[in-house]
PATIMAR-610707 format. One record per residue (C-alpha): x, y, z; residue in three letters. Coordinates in steps of 0.5 Angstrom, whole numbers. Example, Ala and Ser with C-alpha at 12.3 -4.5 7.8 and 13.67 -1.06 7.14 Angstrom:
2
{{25, -9, 16}, 'ALA'}
{{27, -2, 14}, 'SER'}
END
This chain:
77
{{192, 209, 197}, 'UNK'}
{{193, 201, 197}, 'UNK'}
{{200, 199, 199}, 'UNK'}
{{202, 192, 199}, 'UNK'}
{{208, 189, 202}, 'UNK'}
{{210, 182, 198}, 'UNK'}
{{215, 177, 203}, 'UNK'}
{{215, 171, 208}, 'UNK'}
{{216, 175, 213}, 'UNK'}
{{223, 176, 213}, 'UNK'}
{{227, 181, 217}, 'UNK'}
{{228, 186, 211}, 'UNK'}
{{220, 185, 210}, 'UNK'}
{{219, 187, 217}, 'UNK'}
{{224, 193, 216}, 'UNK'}
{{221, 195, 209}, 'UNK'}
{{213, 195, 213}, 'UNK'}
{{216, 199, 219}, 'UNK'}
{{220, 203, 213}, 'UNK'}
{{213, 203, 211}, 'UNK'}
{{209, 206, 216}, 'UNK'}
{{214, 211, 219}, 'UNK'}
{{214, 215, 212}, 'UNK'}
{{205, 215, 211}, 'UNK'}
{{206, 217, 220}, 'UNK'}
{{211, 224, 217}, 'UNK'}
{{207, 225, 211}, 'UNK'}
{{201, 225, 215}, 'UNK'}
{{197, 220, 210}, 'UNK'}
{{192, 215, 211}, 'UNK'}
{{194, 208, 207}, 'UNK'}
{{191, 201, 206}, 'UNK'}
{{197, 197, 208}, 'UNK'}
{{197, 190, 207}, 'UNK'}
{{202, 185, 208}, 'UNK'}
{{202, 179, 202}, 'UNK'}
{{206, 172, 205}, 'UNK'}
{{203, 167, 200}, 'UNK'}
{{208, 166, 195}, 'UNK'}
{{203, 164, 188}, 'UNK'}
{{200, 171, 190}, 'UNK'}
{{207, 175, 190}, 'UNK'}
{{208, 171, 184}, 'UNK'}
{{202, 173, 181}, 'UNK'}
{{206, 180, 181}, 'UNK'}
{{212, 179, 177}, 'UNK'}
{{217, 179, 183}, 'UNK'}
{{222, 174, 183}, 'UNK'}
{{225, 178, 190}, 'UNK'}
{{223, 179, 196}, 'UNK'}
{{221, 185, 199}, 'UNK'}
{{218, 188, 195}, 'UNK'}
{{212, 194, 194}, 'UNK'}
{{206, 195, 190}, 'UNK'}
{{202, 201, 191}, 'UNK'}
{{196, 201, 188}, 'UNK'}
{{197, 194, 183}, 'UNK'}
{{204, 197, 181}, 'UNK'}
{{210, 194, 183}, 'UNK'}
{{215, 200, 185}, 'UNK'}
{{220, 197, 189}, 'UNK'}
{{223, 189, 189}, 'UNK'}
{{228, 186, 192}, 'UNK'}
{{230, 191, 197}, 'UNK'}
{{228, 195, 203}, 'UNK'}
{{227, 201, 200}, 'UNK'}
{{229, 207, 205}, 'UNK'}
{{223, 212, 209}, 'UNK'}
{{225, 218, 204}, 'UNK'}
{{224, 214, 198}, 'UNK'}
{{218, 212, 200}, 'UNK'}
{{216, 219, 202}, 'UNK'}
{{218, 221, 194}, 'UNK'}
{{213, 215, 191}, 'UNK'}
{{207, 216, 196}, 'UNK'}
{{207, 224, 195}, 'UNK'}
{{206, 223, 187}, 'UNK'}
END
């Protein structure tokens, strides 16, 4: 699985990445996690706000910091 975490690093991406990984370390899954800054690539997926989250090439979540138990359901399917 890939997973992208499109944002400037601001607090809610921080908090979407730990978000991130604490809902892979419960779930016992491996991931490639990247981080994604340049503004012309997140826009090369669409998103207009940040943070957003993309799992392999699809955008799933955009413009908020989704929770570990939402990030749970989209990892398991």
């Amino acid at each position: 699985m890939n997973i992208k975490i499109l944002g400037t690093g601001c607090p809610n991406c921080l908090k979407l990445e730990a978000n991130v990984k604490k809902a892979l370390e419960e779930l016992k899954l491996k991931a490639n996690v990247e981080k994604i800054t340049d503004i012309m690539e997140i826009m090369s997926y669409g998103v207009m706000g940040t943070p957003a989250l993309v799992i392999n090439e699809k955008v799933e979540v955009a413009g908020r910091v989704a929770d570990v138990s939402e990030l749970k359901k989209l990892f398991a399917k």
